[in-house]
C-alpha positions as protocol buffer text, in pm:
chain_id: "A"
residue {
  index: 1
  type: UNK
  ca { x: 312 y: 730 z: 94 }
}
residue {
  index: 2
  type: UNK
  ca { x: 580 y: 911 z: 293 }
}
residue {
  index: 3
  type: UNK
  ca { x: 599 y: 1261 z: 115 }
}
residue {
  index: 4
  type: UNK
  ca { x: 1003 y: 1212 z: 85 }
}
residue {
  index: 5
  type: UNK
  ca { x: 898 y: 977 z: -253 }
}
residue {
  index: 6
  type: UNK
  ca { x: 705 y: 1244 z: -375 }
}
residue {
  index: 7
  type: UNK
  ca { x: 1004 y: 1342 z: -614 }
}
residue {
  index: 8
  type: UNK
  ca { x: 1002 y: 1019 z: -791 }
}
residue {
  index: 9
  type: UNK
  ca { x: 692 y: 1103 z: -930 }
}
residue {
  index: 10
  type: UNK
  ca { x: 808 y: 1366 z: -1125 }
}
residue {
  index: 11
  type: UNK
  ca { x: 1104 y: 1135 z: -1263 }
}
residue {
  index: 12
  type: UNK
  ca { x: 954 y: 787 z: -1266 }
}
residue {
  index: 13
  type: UNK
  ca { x: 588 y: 794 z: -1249 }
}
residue {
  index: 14
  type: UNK
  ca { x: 498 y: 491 z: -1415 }
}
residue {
  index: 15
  type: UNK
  ca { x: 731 y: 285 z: -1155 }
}
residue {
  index: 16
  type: UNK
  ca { x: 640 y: 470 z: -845 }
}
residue {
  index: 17
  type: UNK
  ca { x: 306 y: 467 z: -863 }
}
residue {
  index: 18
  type: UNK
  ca { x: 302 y: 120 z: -1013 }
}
residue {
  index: 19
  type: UNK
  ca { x: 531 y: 53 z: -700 }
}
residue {
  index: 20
  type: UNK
  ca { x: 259 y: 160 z: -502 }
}
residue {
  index: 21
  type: UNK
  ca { x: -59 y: -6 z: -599 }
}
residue {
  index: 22
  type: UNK
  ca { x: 139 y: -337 z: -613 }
}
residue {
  index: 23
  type: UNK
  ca { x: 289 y: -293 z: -233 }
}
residue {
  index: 24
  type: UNK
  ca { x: -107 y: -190 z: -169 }
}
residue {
  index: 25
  type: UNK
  ca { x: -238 y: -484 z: -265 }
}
residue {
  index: 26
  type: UNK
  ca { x: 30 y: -726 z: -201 }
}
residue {
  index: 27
  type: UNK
  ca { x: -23 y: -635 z: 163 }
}
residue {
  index: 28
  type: UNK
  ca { x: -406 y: -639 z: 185 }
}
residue {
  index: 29
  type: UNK
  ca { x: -404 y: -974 z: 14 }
}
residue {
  index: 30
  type: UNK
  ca { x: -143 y: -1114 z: 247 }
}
residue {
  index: 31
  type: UNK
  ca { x: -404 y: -991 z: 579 }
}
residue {
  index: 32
  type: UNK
  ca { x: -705 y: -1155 z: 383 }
}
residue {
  index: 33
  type: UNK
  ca { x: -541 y: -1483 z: 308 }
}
residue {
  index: 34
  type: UNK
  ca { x: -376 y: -1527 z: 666 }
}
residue {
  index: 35
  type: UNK
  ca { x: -625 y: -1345 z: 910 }
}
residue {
  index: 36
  type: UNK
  ca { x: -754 y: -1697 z: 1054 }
}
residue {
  index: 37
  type: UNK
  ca { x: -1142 y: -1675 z: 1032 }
}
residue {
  index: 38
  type: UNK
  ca { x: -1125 y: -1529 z: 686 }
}
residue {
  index: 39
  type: UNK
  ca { x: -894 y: -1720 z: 459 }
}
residue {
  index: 40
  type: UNK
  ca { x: -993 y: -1605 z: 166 }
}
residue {
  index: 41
  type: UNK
  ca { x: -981 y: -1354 z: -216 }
}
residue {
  index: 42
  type: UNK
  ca { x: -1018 y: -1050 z: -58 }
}
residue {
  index: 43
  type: UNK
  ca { x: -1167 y: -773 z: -341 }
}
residue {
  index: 44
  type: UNK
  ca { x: -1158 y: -360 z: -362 }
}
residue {
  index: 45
  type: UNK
  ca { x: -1150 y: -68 z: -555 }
}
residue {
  index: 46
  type: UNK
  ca { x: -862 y: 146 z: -516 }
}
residue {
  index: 47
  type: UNK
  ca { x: -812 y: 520 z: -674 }
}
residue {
  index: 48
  type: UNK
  ca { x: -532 y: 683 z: -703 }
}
residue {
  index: 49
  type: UNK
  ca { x: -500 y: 1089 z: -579 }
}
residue {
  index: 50
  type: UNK
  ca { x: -192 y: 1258 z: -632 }
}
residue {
  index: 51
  type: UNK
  ca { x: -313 y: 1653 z: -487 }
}
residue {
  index: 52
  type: UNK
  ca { x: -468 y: 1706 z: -121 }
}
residue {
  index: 53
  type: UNK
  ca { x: -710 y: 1940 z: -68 }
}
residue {
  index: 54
  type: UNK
  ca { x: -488 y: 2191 z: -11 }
}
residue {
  index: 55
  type: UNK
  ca { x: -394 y: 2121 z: -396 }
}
residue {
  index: 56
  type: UNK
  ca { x: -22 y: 2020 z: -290 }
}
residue {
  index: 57
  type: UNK
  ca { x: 138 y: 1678 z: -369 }
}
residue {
  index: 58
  type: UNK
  ca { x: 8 y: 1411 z: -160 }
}
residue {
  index: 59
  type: UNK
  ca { x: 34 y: 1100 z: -363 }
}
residue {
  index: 60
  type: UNK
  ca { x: -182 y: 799 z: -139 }
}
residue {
  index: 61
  type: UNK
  ca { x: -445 y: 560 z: -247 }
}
residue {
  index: 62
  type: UNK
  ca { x: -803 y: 556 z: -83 }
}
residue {
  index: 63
  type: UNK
  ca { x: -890 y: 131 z: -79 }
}
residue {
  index: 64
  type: UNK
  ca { x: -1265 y: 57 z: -110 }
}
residue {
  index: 65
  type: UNK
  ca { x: -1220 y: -334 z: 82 }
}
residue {
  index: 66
  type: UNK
  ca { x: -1600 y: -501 z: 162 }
}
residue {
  index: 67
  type: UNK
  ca { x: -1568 y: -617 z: 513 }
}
residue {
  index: 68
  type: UNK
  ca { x: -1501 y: -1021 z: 413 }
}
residue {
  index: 69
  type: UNK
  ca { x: -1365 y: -1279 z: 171 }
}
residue {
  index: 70
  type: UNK
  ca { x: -1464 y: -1480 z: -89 }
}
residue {
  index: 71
  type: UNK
  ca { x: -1347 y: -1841 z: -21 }
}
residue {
  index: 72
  type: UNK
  ca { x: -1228 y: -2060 z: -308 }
}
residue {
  index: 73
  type: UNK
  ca { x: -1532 y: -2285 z: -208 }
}
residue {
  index: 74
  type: UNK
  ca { x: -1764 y: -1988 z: -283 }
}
residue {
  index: 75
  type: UNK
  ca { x: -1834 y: -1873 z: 48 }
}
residue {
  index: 76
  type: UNK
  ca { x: -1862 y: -1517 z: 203 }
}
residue {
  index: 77
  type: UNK
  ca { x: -1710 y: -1497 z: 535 }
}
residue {
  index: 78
  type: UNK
  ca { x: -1719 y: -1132 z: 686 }
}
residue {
  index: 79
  type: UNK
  ca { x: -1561 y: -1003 z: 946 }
}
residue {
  index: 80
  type: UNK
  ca { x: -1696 y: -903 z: 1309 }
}
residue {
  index: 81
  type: UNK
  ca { x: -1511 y: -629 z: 1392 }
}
residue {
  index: 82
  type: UNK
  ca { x: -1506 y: -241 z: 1326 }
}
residue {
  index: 83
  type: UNK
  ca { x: -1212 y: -256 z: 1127 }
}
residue {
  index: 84
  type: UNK
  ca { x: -1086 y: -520 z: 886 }
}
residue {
  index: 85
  type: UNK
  ca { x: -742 y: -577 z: 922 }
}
residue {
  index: 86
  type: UNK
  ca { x: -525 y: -392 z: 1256 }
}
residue {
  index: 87
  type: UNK
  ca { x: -411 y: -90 z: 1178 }
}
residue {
  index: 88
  type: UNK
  ca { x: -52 y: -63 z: 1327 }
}
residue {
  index: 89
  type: UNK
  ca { x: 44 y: -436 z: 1131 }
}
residue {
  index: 90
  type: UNK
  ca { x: -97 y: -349 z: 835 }
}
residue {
  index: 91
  type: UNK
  ca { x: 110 y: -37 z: 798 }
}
residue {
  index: 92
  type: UNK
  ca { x: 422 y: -252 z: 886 }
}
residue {
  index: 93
  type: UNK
  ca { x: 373 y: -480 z: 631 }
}
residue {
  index: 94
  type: UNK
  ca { x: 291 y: -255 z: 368 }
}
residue {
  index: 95
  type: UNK
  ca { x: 566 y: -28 z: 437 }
}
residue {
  index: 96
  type: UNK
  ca { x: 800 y: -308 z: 449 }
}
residue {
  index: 97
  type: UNK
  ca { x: 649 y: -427 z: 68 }
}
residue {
  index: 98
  type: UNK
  ca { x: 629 y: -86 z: -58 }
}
residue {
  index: 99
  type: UNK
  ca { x: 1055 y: -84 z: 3 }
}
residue {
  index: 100
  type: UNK
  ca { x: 1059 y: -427 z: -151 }
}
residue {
  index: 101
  type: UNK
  ca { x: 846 y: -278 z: -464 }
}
residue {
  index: 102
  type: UNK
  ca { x: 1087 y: 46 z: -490 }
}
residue {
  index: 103
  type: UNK
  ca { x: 1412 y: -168 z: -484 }
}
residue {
  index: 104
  type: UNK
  ca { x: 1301 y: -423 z: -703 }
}
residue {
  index: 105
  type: UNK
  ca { x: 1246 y: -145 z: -950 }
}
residue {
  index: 106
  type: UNK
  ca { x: 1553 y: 12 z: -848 }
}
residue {
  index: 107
  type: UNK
  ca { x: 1397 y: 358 z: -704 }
}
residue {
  index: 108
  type: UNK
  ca { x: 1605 y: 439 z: -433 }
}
residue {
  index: 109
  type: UNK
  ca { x: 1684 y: 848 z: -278 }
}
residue {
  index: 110
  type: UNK
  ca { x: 1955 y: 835 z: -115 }
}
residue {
  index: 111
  type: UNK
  ca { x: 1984 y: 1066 z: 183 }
}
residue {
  index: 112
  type: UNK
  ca { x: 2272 y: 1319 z: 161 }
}
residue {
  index: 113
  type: UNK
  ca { x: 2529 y: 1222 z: 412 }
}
residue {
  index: 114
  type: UNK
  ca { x: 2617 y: 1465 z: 717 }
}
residue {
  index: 115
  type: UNK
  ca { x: 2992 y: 1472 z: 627 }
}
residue {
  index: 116
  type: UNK
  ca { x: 2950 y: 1522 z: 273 }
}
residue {
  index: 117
  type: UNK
  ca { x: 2748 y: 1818 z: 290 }
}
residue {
  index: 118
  type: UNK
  ca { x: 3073 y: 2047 z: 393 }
}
């Protein structure tokens, strides 16, 4: 999560990080339904930190995702590939839904404008 939200977590916790896990999985369960030879539930574990290791505020989400789906026929298919889903898309589509998720719960920072700032 871009470290520009972090303030919302001291104001509006419960939405933010609710926000969060919902543009999370929204996203990976978008790449398992459409990625063509999986087409299927994709599962995971996903924990919430809030501190880096440096003990300042880095609010992010490490995902635990098994390498395959569950079809609704009851099959595994697994992928082939070192990495599930491509990066690069996967961080445009989230960041896109995690926007949608903010908005729809009407957390918004508004950047101070240039000409205002006098």
């Amino acid at each position: 999560m871009p470290h520009e939200l972090n303030i919302l977590a001291h104001y509006k916790a419960k939405e933010l990080y609710s926000a969060l896990f919902e543009a999370v999985w929204q996203t990976l369960s978008q790449f398992g339904m459409t990625r063509k030879h999986l087409q299927g539930q994709l599962g995971g574990t996903v924990v919430l930190h809030t501190w880096g290791q440096t003990l300042t505020q880095h609010i992010h989400l490490h995902c635990l995702i098994p390498g395959g789906v569950l079809t609704s026929q009851g099959e595994w298919h697994g992928v082939t590939s070192d990495y599930l889903f491509p990066v690069k898309a996967l961080a445009n589509v989230y960041r896109a839904k995690m926007m949608q998720a903010l908005r729809h719960r009407e957390l918004v920072i508004e950047q101070a404008d240039a000409a205002h700032s006098g």
